[in-house]
N, C-alpha and C positions, 0 to 999 in steps of 0.2 A: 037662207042658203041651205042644202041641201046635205045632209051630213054625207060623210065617203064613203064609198065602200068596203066594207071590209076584207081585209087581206085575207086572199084566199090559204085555205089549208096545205101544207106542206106536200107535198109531194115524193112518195118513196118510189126508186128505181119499181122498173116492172116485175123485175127478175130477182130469183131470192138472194138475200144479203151475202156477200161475198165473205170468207173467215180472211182473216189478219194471213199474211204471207208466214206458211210456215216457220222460215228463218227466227221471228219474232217471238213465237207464241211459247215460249221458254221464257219471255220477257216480261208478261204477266198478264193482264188480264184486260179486256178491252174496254175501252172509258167512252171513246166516240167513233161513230164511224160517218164519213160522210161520202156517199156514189157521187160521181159525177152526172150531172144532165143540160144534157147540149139540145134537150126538146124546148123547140124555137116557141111553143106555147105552154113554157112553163117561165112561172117568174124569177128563178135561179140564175138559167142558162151559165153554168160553173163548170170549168172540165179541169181535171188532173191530173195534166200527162196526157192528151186524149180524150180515153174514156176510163179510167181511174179511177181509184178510190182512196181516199184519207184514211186514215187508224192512229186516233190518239189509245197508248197502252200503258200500265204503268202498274206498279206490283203491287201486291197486296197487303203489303203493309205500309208502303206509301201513302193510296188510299184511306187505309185506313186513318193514318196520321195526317189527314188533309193536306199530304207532300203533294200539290199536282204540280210544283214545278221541277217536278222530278219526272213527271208524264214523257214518253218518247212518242213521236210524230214519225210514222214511215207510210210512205206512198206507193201503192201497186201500180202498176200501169198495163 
């Protein structure tokens, strides 16, 4: 039997990284971001809100202190 394939590499939006919505960025420092991609030949196909984007944020002494469940989750749309 035939080993599988391997999963293809990640794919980042085409367009450069969007920043964190103003309102936030007093909040602290960004942890993750994730674009939406609703391209029917990607293995994702994630949208949200649309065409959106994720931003997990969280301060820097949280961070520090491996608090990530102190992390804040806000979504651009």
């Amino acid at each position: 039997m035939a080993a599988p394939d391997p999963p293809s590499p990640a794919r980042r939006h085409p367009g450069p990284a969007s920043p964190p919505p103003s309102s936030n960025l007093s909040f602290g420092r960004l942890l993750a971001q994730f674009d939406s991609d609703s391209d029917s030949d990607s293995d994702a196909r994630m949208t949200w809100g649309g065409e959106g984007t994720l931003y997990w944020l969280i301060r820097p002494e949280d961070l520090a202190a491996h608090r990530f469940d102190q992390a804040r989750l806000t979504v651009q749309c």
